[in-house]
C-alpha positions in Angstrom: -91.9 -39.8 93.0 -90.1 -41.8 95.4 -86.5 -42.0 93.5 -86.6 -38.3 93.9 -84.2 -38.3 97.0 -82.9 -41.0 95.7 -81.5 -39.5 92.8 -81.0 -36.1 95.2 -78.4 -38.3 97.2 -76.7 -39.9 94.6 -75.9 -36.2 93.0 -75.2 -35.0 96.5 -72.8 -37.9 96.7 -71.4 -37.5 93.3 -70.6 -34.0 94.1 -69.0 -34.4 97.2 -66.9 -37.4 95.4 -65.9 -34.8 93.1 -65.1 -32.3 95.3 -62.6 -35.0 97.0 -60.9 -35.9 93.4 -60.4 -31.9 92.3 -58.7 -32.2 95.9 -56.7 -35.1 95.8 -55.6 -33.7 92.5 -54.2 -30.4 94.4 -52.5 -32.5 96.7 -50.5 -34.8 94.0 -48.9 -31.5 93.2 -48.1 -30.6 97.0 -50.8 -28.3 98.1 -53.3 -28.5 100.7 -57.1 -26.9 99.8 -58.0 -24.1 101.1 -59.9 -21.8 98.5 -63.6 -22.7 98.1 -64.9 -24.5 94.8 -67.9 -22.6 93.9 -67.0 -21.8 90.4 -69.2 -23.6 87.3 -68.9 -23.5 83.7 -70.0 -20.2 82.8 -68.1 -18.8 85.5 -64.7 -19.9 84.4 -65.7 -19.5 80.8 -66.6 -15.4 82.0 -63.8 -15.0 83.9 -61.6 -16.0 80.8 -63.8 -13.4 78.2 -63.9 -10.4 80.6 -60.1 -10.2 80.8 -60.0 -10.4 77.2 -63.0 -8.1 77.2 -63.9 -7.6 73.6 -66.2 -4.2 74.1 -62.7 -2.7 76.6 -60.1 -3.9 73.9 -62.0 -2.8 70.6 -63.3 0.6 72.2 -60.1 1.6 73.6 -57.6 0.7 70.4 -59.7 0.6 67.2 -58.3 4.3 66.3 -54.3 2.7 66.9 -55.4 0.1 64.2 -57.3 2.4 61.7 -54.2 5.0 62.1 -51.4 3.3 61.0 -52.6 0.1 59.2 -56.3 2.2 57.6 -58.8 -0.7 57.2 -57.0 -2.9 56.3 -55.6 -3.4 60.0 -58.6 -5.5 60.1 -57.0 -8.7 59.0 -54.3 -8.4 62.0 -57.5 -9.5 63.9 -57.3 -13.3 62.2 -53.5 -13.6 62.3 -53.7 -12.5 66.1 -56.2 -15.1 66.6 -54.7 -18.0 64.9 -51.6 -17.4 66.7 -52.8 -17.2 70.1 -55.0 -20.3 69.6 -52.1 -22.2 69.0 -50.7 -21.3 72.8 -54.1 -21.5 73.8 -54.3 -25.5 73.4 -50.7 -26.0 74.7 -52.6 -24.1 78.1 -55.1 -26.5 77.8 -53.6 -29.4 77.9 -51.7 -28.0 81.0 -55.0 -26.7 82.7 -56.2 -30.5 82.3 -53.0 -31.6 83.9 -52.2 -28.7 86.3 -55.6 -27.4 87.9 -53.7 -25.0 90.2 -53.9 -21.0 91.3 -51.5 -18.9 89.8 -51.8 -20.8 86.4 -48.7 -19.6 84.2 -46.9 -19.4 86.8 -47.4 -22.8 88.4 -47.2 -24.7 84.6 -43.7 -22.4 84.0 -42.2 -24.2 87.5 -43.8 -27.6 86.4 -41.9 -27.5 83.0 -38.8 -25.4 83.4 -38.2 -25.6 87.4 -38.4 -23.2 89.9 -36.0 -20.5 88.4 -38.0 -20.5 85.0 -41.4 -20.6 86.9 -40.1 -17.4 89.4 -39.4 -15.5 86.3 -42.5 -16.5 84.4 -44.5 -15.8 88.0 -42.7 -12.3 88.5 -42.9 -11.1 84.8 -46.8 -12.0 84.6 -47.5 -10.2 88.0 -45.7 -6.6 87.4 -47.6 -6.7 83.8 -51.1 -7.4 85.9 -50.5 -5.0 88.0 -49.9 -2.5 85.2 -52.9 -4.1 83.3 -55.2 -3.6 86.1 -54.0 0.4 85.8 -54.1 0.3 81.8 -57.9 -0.8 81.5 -58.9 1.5 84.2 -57.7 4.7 82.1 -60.7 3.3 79.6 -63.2 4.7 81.5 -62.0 8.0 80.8 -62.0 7.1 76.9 -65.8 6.2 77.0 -67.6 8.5 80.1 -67.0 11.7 79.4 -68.4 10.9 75.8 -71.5 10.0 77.6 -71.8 12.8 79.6 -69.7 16.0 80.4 -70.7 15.3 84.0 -67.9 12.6 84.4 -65.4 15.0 83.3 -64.7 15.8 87.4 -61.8 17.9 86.8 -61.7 20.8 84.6 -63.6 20.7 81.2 -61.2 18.6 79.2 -59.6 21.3 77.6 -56.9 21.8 79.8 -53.3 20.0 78.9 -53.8 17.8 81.4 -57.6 18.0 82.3 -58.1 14.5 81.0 -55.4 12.7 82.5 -56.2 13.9 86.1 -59.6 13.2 85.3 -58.4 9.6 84.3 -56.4 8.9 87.4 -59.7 9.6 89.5 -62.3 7.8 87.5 -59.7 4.9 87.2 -59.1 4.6 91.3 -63.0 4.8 92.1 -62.8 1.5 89.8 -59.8 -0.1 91.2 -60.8 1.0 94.8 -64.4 -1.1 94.1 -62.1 -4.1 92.0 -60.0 -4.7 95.4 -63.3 -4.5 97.2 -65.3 -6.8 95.5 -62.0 -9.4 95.2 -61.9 -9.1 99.0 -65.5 -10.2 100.0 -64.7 -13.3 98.2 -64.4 -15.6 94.7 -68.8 -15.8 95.3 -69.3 -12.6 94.9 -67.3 -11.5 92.5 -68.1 -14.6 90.2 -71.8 -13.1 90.0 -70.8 -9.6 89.1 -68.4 -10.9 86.7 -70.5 -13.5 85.1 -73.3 -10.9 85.0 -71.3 -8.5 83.8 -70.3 -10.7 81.1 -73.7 -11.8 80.3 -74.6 -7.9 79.8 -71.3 -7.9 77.5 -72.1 -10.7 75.3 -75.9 -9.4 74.8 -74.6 -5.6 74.0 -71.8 -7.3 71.5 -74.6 -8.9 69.8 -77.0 -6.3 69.4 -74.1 -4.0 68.4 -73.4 -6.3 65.1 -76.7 -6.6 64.7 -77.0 -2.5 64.3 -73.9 -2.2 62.5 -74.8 -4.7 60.2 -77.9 -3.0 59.5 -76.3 0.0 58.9 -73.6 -1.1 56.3 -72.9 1.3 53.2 -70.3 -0.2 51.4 -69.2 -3.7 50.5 -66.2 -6.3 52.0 -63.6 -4.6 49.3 -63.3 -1.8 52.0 -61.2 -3.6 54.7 -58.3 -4.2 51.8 -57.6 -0.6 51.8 -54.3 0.5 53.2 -55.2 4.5 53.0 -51.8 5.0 51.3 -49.9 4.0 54.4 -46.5 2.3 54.6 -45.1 4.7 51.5 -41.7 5.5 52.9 -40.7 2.8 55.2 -38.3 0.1 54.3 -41.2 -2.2 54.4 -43.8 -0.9 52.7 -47.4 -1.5 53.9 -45.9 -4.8 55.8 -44.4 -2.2 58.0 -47.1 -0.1 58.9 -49.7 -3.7 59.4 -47.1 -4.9 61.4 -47.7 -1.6 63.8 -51.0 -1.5 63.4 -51.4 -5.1 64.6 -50.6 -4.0 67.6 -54.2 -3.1 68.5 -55.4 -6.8 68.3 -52.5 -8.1 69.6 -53.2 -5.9 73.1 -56.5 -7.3 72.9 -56.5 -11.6 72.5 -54.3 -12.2 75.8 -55.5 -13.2 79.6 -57.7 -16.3 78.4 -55.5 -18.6 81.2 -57.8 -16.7 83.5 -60.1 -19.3 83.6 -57.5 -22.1 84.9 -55.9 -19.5 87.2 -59.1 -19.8 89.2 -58.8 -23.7 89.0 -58.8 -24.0 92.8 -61.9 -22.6 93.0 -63.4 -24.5 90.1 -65.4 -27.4 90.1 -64.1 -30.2 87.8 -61.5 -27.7 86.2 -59.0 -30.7 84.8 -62.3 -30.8 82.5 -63.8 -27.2 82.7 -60.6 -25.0 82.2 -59.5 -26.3 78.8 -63.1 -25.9 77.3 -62.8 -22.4 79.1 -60.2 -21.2 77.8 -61.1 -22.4 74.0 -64.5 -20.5 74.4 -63.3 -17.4 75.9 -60.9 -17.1 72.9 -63.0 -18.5 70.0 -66.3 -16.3 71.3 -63.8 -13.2 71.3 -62.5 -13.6 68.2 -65.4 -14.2 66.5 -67.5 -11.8 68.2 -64.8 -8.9 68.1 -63.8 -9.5 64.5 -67.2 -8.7 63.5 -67.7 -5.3 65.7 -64.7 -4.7 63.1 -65.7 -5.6 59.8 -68.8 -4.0 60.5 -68.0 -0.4 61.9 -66.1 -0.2 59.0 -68.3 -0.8 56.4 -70.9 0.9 58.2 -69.2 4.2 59.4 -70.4 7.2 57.1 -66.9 8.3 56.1 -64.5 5.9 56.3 -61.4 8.6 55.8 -62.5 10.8 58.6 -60.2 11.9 60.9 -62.4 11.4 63.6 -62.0 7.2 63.1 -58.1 7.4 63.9 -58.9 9.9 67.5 -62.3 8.8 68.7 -62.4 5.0 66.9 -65.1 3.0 67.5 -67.1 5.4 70.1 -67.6 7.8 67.0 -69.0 5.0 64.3 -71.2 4.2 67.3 -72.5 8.1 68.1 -72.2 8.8 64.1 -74.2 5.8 62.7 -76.4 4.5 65.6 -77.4 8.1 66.5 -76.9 9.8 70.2 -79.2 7.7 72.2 -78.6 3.9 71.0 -74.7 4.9 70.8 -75.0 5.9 74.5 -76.1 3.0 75.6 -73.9 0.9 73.6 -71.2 3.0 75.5 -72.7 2.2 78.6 -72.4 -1.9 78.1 -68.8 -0.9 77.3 -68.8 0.5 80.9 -70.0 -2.5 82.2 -67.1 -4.4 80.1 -64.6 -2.2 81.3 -65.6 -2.8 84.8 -65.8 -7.0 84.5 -62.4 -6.9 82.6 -60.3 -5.1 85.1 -62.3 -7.2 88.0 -61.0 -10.4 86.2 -57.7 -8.7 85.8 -57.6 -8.2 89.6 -58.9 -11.4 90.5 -56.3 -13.3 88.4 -53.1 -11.1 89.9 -54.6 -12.3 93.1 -54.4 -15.9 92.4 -50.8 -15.7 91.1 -49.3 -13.5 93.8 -51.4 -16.0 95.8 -49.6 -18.8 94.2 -46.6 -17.6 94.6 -46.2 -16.8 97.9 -48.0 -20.4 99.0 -44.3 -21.2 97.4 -42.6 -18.6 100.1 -41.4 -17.0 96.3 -42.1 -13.0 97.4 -41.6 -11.1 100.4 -43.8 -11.5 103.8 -44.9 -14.3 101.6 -47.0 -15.9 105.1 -48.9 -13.1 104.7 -49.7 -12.6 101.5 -50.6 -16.1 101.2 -53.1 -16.3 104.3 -56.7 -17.1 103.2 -59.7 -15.3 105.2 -61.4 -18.1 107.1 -64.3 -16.2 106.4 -64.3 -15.3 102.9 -62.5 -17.9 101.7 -60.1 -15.6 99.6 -56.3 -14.2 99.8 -57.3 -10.7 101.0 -54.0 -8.9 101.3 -52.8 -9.5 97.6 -55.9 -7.9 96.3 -55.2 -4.7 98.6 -51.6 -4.7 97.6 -52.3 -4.9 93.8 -55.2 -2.3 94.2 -53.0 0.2 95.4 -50.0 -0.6 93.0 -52.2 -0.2 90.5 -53.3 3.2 92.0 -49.9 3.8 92.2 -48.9 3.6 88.3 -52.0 5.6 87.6 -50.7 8.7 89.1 -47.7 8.3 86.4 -50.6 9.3 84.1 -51.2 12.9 85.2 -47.5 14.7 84.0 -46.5 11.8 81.8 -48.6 10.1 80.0 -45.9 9.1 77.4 -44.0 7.3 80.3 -47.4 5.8 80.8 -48.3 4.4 77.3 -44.9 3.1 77.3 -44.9 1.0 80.5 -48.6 -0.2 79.1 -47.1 -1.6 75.9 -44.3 -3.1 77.7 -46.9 -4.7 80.0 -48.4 -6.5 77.1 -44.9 -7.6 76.0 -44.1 -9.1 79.5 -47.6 -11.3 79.4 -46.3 -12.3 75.8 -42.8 -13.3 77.2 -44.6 -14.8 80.7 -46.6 -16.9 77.9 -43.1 -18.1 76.1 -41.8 -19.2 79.7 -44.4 -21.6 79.8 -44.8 -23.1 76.0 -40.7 -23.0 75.4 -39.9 -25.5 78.5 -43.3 -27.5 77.2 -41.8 -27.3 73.6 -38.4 -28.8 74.8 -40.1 -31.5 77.1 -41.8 -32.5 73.9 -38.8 -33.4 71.8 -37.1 -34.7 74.8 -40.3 -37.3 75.1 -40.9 -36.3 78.4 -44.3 -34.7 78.0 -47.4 -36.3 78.9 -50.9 -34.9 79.1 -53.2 -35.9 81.9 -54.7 -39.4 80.8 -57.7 -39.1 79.9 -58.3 -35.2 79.8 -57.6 -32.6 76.9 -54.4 -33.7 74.6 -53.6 -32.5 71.5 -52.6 -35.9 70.5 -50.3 -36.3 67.3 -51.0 -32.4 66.7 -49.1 -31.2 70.2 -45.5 -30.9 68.5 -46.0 -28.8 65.1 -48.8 -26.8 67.7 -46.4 -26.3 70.2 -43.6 -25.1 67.8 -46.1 -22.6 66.1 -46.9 -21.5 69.6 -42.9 -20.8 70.5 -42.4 -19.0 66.9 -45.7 -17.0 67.0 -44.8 -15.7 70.9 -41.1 -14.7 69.8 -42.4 -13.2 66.9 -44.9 -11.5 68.4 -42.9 -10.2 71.1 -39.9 -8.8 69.1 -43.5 -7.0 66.8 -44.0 -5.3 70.1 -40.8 -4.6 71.4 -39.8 -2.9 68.5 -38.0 0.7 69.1 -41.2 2.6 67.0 -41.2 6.2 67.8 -44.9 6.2 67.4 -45.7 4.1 70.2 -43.1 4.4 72.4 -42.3 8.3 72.1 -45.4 9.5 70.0 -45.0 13.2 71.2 -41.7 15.3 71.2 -39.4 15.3 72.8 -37.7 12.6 71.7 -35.9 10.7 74.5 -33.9 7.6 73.9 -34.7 5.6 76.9 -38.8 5.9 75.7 -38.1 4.7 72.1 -36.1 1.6 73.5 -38.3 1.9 76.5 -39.4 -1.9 76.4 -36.2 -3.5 76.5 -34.6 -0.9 79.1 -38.2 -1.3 81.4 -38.1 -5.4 81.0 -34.6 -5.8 81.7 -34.9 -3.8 84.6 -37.8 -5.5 86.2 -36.5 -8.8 84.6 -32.9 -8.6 85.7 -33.5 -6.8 88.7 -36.5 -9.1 90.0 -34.4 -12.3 89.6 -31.4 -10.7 91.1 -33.6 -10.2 94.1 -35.0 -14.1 93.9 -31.5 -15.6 93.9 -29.3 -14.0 96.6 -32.3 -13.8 98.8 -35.9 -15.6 98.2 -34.4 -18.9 96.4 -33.0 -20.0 99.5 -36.7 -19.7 101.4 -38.4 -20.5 98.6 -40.7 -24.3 99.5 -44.1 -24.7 99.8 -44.9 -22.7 103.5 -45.7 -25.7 105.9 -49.6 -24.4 107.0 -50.1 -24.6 102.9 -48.5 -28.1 102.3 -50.7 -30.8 101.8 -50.8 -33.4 104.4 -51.5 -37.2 103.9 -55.0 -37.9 106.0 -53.7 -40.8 109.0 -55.9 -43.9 108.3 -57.0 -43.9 112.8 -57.0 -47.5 112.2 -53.6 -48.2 111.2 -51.2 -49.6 113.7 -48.6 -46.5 115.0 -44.9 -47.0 113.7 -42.5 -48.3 115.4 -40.6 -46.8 117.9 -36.8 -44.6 116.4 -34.0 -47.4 117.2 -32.1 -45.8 120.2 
């Protein structure tokens, strides 16, 4: 008994010692601390999951999939996957090397200087913002097929009874998301890790109960429905669209080393983050797949390419279990846009520490009391408010600046593995000694990750009427929407960093890290006159 405070001090002291090194480590790259390291294992791990947020992703785009790739759309789930792992471990050597805030934007200015990490910091924070609009229109997707009681305006049979009804459901969410953000990284580190918890239970019990329910073999998910007859390509043509539906799902796992300043150890904790947010989605998402569809009762209903996975749910788990599957969904829907929110904080926080937007002083003031940037988080919330109300006349405008969203994360992402790519084959890259390193395996990795991101990009970017200008009329500036909507906010952000911000931009002087003066050491000597 009496080593108990003993050992008590000596993990006291451990934990203060590495407090001091997660510190020191901030101030090698020029920052002084200020956020409060509270966050542990599972919370970085849930903050990475819940912006991927298997339940939100699946629920809201299984019926994109299922409509133009039939079953068969599953396999873009795997080829997703191994793609995005590949840039994945290029993050985490970074996050082992770079524990900062802000973290595809600080590892973008790390590799390719300041202009590359601006554009990489500006492109990832518009698509946030639109992001943290996006996943709020999912409650409208999964409430009122809970209850007609959350359909607040009209009775959904109006032409625009749902997106009005949308636009409020999604601001009560993002009005509690800015809240929640505001009080502090604590509190919403509980909700979200709780949240999560709920998440990965329901996920589980939901395979469980599909797999129970399965009435036909694995042959079913090689069935193409007879789509892809007609186009130059074929069925390629058609998977290549439906992929789109996994690939707006496995994205946002740098969450968990965006909140690195607020991690404990996260040199060590953010790489395995980021790896199990990504692995646990893809494994746990590709069987809510394979399993709805060889357990849903008809498998060419129409009903599985308008209402997706909320109908196998209701139609082969029966009303009650399928509500409450819906109702973890909530949940997920709620965590994923909090994460979504919390990590726009942390990069507009990020950047404006640099003096890189406008007012950047305050954007980048911390609340003595809660420890957290609380004017980004107000800012973003009501941005994101903002783009909602683009939903209730024009919701094609809508789903077109959401796709384009996606396609900006996917190009943030290239800003950071091309400039690590050509440090690489220059010799100049070195991963932090002693931490995660890909080793021999970081070049052929690193390429993959360049080729997969350009790929994937140009796969989303691609003038297809039936995403970008699904409904009549046809206008021009919708079907090329994504490269006239990047370019603007591309061209005309940068155009706005170089004639005015570049020559401010520095690290603000009440955020730069100051060397500690040893009281003990003689003074200098006096300036020669």
């Amino acid at each position: 008994m009496s080593t108990d405070p003993d050992k008590g001090a000596e993990a006291a002291d451990a934990a203060r010692q590495q407090h001091q090194d997660d510190d020191d480590a901030l101030g090698k790259l020029g920052y002084r601390p200020e956020l409060k390291r509270t966050l542990g294992n599972f919370h970085t791990f849930a903050a990475g999951i819940s912006y991927i947020s298997i339940l939100t992703g699946t629920f809201q785009l299984f019926y994109f999939g299922v409509s133009f790739g039939g079953p068969a759309y599953w396999w873009s789930w795997p080829m997703v996957f191994v793609g995005q792992l590949m840039v994945a471990l290029c993050f985490c050597e970074l996050a082992a090397r770079f524990p900062v805030a802000g973290s595809v934007y600080n590892w973008a200015k790390q590799l390719g200087g300041p202009h590359v990490g601006w554009l990489g910091g500006w492109m990832m924070l518009t698509a946030t913002m639109v992001s943290l609009a996006a996943v709020a229109l999912a409650y409208q997707i999964t409430l009122p097929q809970i209850s007609d009681t959350f359909q607040f305006i009209g009775d959904g049979s109006g032409t625009t009874d749902a997106a009005k009804n949308a636009v409020l459901l999604g601001a009560v969410l993002i009005l509690f998301t800015t809240l929640v953000n505001a009080f502090g990284v604590k509190l919403m580190a509980r909700i979200n890790s709780a949240g999560v918890l709920i998440e990965l239970i329901a996920a589980v019990v939901l395979i469980v109960l599909l797999a129970a329910h399965i009435t036909r073999g694995p042959s079913a998910i090689m069935e193409t429905g007879g789509l892809g007859k007609g186009q130059n390509l074929g069925y390629l043509g058609a998977f290549l669209t439906a992929s789109l539906a996994s690939a707006y799902v496995m994205y946002g796992f740098d969450t968990a080393s965006s909140l690195g300043e607020e991690s404990l150890d996260p040199s060590r904790n953010a790489p395995r983050a980021i790896l199990r947010a990504l692995v646990f989605s893809f494994l746990i998402g590709g069987l809510i797949l394979l399993f709805a569809l060889l357990a849903v009762p008809d498998l060419h209903s129409k009903q599985l390419s308008v209402d997706g996975l909320q109908y196998v749910v209701l139609s082969t788990l029966g009303s009650t279990i399928g509500e409450i599957v819906l109702w973890c969904v909530v949940v997920a829907i709620t965590v994923c846009d909090l994460a979504v929110h919390a990590a726009g904080i942390r990069l507009a926080f990020a950047m404006a520490r640099d003096n890189c937007l406008p007012a950047s002083s305050l954007l980048a003031r911390v609340s003595p009391r809660f420890k957290t940037p609380v004017l980004p988080a107000i800012i973003i919330g009501l941005v994101g408010v903002g783009i909602l109300v683009i939903n209730i006349n024009q919701p094609q405008i809508f789903s077109v600046i959401t796709s384009i969203a996606i396609i900006m994360i996917y190009v943030a992402y290239l800003l950071v593995t091309t400039p690590m790519l050509i440090r690489r084959l220059r010799g100049q890259w070195q991963p932090a000694e002693g931490k995660f390193s890909l080793g021999k395996w970081g070049l052929p990795v690193n390429i993959i990750a360049v080729l997969w991101g350009a790929a994937m990009s140009i796969n989303l970017a691609w003038p297809r009427a039936e995403v970008y200008n699904a409904t009549g009329p046809q206008h021009w500036y919708l079907r090329w929407g994504a490269f006239v909507f990047i370019g603007i906010v591309a061209c005309g952000g940068f155009a706005y960093y170089w004639f005015v911000q570049r020559h401010k931009a520095g690290v603000l002087e009440e955020h730069r890290f100051q060397e500690a003066v040893d009281p003990t050491s003689p003074p200098p000597p006096p300036a020669a006159p």
